[in-house]
C-alpha positions as CSV (number, residue, x, y, z in Angstrom):
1,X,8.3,13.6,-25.1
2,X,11.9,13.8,-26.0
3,X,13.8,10.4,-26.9
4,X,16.3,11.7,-24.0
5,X,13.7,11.8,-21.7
6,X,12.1,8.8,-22.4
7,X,15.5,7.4,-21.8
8,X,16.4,8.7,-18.8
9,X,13.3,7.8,-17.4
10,X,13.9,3.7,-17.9
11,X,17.4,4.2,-17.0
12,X,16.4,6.1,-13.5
13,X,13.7,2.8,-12.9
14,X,16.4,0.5,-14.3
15,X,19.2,1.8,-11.6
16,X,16.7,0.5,-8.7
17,X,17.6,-2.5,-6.9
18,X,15.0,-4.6,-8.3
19,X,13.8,-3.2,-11.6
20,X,16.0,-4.3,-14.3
21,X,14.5,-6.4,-17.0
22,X,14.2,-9.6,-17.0
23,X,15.0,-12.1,-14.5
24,X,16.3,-11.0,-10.8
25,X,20.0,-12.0,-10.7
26,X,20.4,-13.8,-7.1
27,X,21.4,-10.8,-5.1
28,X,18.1,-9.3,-6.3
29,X,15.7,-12.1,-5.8
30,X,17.1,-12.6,-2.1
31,X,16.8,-8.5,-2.3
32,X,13.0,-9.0,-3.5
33,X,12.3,-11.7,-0.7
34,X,13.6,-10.0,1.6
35,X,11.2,-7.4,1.0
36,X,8.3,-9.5,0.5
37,X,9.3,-10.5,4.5
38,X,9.9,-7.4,5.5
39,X,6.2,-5.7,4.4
40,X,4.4,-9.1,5.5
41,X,3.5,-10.5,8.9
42,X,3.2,-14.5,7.8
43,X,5.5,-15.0,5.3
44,X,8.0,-13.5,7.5
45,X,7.7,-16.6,10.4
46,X,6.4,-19.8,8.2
47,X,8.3,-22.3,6.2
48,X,9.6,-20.3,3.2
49,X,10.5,-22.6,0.2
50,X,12.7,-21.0,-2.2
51,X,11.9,-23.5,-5.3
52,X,14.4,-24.4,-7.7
53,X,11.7,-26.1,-9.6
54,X,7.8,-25.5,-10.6
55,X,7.2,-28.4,-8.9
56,X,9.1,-29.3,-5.9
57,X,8.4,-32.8,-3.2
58,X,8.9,-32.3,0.4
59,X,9.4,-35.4,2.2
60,X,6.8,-35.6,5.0
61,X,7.5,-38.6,8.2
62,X,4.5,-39.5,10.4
63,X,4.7,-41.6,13.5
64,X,1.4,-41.6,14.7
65,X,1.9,-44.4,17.8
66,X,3.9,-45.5,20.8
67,X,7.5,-47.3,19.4
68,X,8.6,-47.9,22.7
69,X,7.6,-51.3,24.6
70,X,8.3,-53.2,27.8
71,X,11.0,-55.0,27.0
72,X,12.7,-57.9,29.1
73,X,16.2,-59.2,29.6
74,X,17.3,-61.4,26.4
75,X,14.1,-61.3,24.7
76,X,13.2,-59.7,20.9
77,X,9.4,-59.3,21.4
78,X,9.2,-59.3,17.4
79,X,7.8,-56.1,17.0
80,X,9.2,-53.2,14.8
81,X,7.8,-49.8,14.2
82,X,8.0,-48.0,11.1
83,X,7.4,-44.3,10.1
84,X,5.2,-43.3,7.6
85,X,6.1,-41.8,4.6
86,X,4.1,-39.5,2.0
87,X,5.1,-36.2,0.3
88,X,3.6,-32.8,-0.1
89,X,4.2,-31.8,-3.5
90,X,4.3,-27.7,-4.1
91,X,3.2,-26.8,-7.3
92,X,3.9,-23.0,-8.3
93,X,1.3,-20.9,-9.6
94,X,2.4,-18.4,-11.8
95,X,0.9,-14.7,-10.8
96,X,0.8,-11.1,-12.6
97,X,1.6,-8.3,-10.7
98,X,1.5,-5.0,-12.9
99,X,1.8,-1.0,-12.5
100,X,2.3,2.0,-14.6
101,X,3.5,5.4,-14.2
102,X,2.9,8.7,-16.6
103,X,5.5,11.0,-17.5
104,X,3.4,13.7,-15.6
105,X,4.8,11.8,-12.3
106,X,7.8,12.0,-13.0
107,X,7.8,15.3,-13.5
108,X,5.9,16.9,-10.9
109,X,6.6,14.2,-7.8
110,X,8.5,16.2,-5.2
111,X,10.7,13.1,-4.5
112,X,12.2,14.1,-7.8
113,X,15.7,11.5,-8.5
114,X,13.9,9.2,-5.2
115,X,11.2,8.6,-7.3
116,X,11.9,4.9,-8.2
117,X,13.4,3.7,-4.9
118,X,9.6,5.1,-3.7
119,X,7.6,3.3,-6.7
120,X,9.8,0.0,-6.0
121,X,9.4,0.2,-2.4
122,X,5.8,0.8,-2.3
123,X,5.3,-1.8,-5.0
124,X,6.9,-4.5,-3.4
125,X,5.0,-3.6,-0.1
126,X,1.5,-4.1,-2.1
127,X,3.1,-7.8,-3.5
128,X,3.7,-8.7,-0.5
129,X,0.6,-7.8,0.7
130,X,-1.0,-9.4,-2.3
131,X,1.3,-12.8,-2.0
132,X,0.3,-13.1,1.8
133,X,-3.3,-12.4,1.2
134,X,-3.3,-15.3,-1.6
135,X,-1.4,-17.6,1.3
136,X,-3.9,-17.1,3.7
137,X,-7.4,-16.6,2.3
138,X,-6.6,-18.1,-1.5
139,X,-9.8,-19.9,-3.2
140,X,-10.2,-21.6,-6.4
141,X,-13.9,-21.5,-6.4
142,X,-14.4,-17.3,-6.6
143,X,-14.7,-15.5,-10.0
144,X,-13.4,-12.9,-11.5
145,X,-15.7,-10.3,-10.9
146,X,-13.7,-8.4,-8.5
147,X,-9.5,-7.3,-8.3
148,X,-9.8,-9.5,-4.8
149,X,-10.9,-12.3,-6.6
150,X,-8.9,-12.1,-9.1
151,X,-6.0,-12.5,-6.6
152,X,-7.4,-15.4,-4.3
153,X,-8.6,-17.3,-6.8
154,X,-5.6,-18.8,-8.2
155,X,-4.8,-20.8,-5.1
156,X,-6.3,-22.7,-2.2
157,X,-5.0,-21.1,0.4
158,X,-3.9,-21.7,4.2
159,X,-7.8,-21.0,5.8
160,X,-9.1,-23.5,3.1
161,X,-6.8,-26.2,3.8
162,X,-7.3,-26.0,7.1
163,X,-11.0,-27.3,7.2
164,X,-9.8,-30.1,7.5
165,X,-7.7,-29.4,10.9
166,X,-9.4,-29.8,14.2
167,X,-12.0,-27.8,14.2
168,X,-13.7,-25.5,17.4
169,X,-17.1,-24.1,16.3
170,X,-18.1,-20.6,18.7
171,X,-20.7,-20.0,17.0
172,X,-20.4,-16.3,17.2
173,X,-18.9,-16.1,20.2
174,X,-16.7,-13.0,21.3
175,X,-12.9,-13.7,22.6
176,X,-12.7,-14.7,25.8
177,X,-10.2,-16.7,28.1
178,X,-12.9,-20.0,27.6
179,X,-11.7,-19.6,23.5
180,X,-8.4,-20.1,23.9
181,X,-8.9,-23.1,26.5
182,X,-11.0,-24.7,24.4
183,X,-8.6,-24.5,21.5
184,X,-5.5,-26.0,23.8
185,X,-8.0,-28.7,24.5
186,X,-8.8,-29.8,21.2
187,X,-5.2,-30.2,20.2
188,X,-3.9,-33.8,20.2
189,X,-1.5,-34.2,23.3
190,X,1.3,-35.4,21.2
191,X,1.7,-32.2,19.4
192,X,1.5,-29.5,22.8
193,X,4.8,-30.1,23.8
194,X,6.1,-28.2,21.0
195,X,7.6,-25.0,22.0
196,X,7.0,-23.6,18.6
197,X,3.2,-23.5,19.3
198,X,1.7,-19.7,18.2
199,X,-1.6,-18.5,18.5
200,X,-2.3,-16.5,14.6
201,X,-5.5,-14.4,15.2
202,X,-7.0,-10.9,13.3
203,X,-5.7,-7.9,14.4
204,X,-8.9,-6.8,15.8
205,X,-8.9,-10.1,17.5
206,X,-5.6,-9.1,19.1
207,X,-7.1,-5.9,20.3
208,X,-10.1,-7.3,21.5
209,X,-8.4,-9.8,23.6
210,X,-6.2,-6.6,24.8
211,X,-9.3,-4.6,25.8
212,X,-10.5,-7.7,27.8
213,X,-7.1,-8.2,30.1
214,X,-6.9,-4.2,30.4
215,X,-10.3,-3.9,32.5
216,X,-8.0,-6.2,35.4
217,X,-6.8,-4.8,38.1
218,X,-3.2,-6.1,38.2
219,X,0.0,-5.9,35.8
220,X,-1.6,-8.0,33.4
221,X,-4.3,-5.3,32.7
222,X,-1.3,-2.4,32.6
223,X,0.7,-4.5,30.4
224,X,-2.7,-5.4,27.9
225,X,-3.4,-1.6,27.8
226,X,0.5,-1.2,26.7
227,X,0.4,-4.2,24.1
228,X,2.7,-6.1,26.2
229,X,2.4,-9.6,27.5
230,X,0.0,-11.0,25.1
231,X,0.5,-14.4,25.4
232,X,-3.0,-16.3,26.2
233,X,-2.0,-19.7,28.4
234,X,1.7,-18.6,27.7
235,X,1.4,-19.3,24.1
236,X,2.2,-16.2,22.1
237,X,0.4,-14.9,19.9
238,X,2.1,-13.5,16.0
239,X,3.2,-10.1,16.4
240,X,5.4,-8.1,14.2
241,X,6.9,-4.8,15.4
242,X,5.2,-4.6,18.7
243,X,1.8,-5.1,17.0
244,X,-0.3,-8.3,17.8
245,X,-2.2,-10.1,15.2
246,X,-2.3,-11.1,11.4
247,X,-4.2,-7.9,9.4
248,X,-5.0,-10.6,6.7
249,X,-6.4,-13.1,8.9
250,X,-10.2,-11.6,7.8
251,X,-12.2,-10.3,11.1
252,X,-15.1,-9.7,8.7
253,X,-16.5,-13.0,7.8
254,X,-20.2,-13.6,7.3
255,X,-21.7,-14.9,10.8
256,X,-25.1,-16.0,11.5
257,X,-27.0,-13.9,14.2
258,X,-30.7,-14.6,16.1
259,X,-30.0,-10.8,17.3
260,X,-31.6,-7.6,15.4
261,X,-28.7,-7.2,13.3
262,X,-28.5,-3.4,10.9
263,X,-28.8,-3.1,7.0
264,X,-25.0,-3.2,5.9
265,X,-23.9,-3.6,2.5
266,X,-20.3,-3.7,1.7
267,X,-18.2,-2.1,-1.8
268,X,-16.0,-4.9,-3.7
269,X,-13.9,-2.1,-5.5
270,X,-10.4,-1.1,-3.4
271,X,-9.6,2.3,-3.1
272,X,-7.3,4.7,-4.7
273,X,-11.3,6.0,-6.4
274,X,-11.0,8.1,-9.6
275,X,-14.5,10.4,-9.8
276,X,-15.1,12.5,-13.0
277,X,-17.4,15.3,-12.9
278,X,-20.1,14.3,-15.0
279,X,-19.0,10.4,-15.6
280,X,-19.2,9.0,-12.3
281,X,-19.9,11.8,-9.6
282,X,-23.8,10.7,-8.6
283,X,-24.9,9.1,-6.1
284,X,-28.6,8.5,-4.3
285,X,-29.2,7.1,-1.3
286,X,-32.5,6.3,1.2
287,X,-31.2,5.3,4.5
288,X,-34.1,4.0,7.0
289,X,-37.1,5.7,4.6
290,X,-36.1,8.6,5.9
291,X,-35.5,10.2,2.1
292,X,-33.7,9.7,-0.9
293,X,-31.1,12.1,-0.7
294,X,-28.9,12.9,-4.1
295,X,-24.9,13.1,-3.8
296,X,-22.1,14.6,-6.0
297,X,-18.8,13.5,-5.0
298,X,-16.0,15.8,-6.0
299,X,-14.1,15.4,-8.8
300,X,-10.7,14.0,-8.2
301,X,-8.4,11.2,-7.2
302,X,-9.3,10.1,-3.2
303,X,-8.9,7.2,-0.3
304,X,-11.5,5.7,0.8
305,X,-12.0,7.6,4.2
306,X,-12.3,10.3,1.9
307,X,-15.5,8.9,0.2
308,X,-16.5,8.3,3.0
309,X,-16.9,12.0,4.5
310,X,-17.9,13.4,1.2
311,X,-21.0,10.6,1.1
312,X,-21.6,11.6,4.8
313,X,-21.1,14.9,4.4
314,X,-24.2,14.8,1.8
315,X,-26.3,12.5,3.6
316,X,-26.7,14.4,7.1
317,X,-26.8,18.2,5.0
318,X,-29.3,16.2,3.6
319,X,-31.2,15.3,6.7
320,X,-30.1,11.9,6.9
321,X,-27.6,9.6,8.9
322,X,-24.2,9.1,8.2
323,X,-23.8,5.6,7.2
324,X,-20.6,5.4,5.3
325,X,-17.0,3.8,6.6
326,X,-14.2,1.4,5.5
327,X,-13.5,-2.1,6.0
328,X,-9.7,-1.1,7.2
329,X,-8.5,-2.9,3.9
330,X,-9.7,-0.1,1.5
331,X,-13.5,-1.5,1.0
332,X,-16.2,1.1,0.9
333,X,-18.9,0.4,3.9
334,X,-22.9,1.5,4.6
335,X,-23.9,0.7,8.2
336,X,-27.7,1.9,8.7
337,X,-27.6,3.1,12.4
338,X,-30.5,1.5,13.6
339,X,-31.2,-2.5,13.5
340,X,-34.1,-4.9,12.7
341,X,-36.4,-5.4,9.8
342,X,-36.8,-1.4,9.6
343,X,-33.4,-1.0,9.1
344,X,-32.7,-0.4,5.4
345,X,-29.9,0.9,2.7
346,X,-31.6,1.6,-0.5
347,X,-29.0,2.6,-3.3
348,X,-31.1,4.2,-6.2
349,X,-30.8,4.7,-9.9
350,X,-29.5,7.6,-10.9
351,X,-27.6,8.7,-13.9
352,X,-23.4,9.4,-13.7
353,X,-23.2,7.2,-11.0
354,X,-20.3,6.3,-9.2
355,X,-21.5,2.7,-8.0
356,X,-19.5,0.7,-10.0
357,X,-16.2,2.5,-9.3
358,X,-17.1,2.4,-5.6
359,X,-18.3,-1.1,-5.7
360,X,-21.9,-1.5,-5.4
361,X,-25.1,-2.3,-7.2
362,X,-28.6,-0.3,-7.1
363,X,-31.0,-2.0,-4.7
364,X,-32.1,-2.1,-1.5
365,X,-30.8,-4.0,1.9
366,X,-32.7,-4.5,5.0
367,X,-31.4,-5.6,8.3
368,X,-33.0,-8.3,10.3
369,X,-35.4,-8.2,13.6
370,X,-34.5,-10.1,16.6
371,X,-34.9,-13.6,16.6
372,X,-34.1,-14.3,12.8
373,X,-31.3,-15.8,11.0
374,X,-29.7,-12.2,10.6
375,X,-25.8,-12.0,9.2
376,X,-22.9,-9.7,10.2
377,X,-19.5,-9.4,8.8
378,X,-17.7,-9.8,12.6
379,X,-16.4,-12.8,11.9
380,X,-12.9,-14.6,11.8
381,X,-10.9,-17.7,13.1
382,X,-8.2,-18.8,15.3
383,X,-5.5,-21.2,14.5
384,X,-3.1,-22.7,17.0
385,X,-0.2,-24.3,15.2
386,X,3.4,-24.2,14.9
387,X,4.5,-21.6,12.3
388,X,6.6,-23.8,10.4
389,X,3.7,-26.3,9.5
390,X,2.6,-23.2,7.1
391,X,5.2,-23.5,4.0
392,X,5.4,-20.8,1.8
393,X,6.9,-22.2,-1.5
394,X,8.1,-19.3,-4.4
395,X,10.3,-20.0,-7.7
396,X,13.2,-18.3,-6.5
397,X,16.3,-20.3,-8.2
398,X,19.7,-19.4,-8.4
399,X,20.3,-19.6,-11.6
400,X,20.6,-16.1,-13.1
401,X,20.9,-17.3,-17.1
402,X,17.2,-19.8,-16.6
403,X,13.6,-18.4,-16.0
404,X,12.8,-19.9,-12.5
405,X,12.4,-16.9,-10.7
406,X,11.4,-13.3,-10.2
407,X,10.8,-11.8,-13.5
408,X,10.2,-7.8,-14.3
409,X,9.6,-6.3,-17.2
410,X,9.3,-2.6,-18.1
411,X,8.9,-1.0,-20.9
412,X,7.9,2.6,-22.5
413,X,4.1,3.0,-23.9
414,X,4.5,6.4,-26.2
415,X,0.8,6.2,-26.7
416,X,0.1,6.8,-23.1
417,X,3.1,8.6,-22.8
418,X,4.3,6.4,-19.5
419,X,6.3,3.5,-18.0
420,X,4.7,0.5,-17.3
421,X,6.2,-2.5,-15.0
422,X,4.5,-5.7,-15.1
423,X,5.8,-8.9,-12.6
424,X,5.7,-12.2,-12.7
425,X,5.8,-14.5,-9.7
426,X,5.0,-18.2,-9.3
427,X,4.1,-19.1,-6.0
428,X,2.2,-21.9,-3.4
429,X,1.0,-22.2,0.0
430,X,0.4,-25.9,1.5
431,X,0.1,-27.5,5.2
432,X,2.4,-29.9,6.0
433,X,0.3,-31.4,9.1
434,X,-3.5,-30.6,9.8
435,X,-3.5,-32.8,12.4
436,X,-1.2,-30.6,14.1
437,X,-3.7,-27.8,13.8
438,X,-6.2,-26.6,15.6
439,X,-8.9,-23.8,14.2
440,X,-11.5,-21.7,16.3
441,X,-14.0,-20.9,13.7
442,X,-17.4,-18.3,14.0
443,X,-15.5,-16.4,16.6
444,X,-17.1,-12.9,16.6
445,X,-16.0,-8.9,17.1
446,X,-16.2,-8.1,20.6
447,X,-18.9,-5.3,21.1
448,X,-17.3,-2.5,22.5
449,X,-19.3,-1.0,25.3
């Protein structure tokens, strides 16, 4: 590629608002939060701390009893009430967001001179995504087996730390109006006055307890069916743009079942998927002992709905159920359509396969008869709480001539003939008050009927 072209590439991805090498002056880093806000539903409403520091105190008062006292004319009963003092110290993580774009994109993308307002704003969109996602469900104790994992485990994050909140066990119950009471009940009296009290649930949560208020017959149920009014107890619940619910707060967590539950087995690889004819097109699959039946995806670049059809596409031609489908965050899914011990996904050996792009492993699932200690992913939690007891601290200093900040970096690879982008954040997530907290756990997926 020509020297000019090279250089008119970096200078087009230099001109964006973010993208300039190096630290983000402070109009860009209040640019790139902004963003980070704007494409996120938590961040947007908790505590943000803009760090001027790796390590930062906050200053934390707690007056846990009554300082008020009869009190009678001329008389010092001797008694003085203190607060309490402690500190919750943020201590920012450093974290490596990265990205890379050929010359051939350039070149053929029909947004032409857009393209690197497009690549910025759809990068910042997935850090966002990413930063909330490590805020939320964050865990020091996964591996690194997995681009997830890889993410969450580098802090503990807001559902961790809040284990130690009060806690509500449903024990795979679906939402009802007896959840939410039982919540309210469980939080200490001192702390329900506050009129910052939210409810954060799951999306699906959200829609679930929508679907229940839209079966009544009064302007509760029209409003439900509408999205409007969904306020449980008159406590809202975190919406952004009209939408109810968190989409990171998981609604897929492991729950324990005595019911005949179906063989599911779920992909840890997100899409975009890249299948090569001959490298990683095969497939085999034996759903129910019904018959192995062999699958060639087509070659190409695709979503994960995508997959999806091809595998079921195969698997009925082939005389079998469809069984394929997506976690709505870009995981690969097999459902076996019937339940019980009989139930069974068996993914089978077979060479060019495409099971570690798509995130699987050969061998054989079985779901579980009534009465045992079956699992399905339906699960999720509640948490009733006052946004601002969630802080959100990120290395975001002023200083435009010091490193405590945003930093991007990009730089042309002439042996791959493309521009890559690589990001550096450091970033935290604490509580400030778990006793202010109250979380519904084992709360399970309404079944729709």
């Amino acid at each position: 590629m020509a020297q000019s072209t090279q250089e008119e590439i970096i200078r087009t991805l230099e001109s964006s608002d973010l993208l300039h090498g190096g630290q983000l002056n402070p109009e860009q880093q209040t640019r790139f939060l902004q963003l980070v806000a704007q494409f996120s539903t938590m961040l947007d409403i908790v505590r943000m701390k803009r760090m001027m520091n790796p390590k930062v105190d906050i200053d934390k008062i707690n007056i846990g009893e009554p300082v008020t006292e009869s009190a009678d004319e001329n008389t010092f009963t001797g008694n003085t009430n203190k607060p309490a003092f402690n500190q919750i110290s943020l201590d920012a993580k450093k974290v490596r967001s990265s990205w890379n774009a050929t010359t051939e994109v350039f070149q053929s993308n029909i947004e032409r001179d857009n393209i690197d307002d497009t690549l910025m704003a759809m990068m910042s969109e997935r850090i966002a995504t990413d930063l909330e996602w490590l805020a939320i469900q964050g865990n020091t104790t996964l591996g690194t087996s997995t681009p997830l994992d890889r993410l969450l485990r580098r802090l503990d994050g807001w559902d961790k730390q809040t284990d130690s909140c009060h806690i509500v066990d449903f024990g795979g119950q679906s939402i009802r109006k007896a959840v939410f009471s039982e919540i309210i009940r469980s939080m200490p009296e001192m702390y329900m006055n506050n009129p910052g009290m939210r409810w954060f649930v799951s999306r699906v949560t959200a829609i679930d307890w929508m679907d229940v208020n839209a079966d009544r017959q009064t302007s509760l149920g029209d409003n439900a069916l509408q999205g409007r009014g969904v306020a449980p107890f008159g406590i809202p619940m975190i919406s952004k743009e009209g939408q109810p619910g968190i989409p990171l707060i998981p609604s897929t967590k492991s729950l324990v079942v005595a019911e005949a539950t179906p063989a599911e087995v779920m992909g840890n690889r997100f899409d975009t998927f890249e299948i090569v004819a001959g490298t990683n097109d095969k497939m085999q699959i034996d759903v129910d002992n019904i018959g192995a039946v062999a699958i060639t995806l087509a070659a190409g670049v695709w979503r994960v709905a995508e997959i999806a059809k091809m595998i079921n596409d195969a698997l009925v031609t082939g005389g079998s159920k469809a069984i394929a489908t997506d976690d709505r965050l870009g995981h690969l899914v097999f459902i076996s359509p019937t339940t019980g011990a009989a139930s069974e996904i068996d993914i089978q050996a077979i060479a060019n396969d495409a099971y570690s792009t798509l995130g699987f492993a050969v061998g054989v699932t079985n779901g579980v008869a009534a009465g045992g200690s079956g699992t399905v992913n339906e699960g999720t939690f509640i948490w009733l709480a006052n946004p601002q007891n969630f802080i959100w601290g990120i290395l975001a200093a002023n200083d435009p001539n010091g490193q405590n900040g945003t930093r991007v970096y990009s730089e042309f690879n002439k042996d791959f003939d493309r521009l890559e982008v690589v990001v550096y954040n450091q970033i935290d997530a604490k509580v400030e008050n778990n006793d202010a907290i109250v979380k519904g756990i084992n709360v399970r997926r309404r079944q729709l009927t």
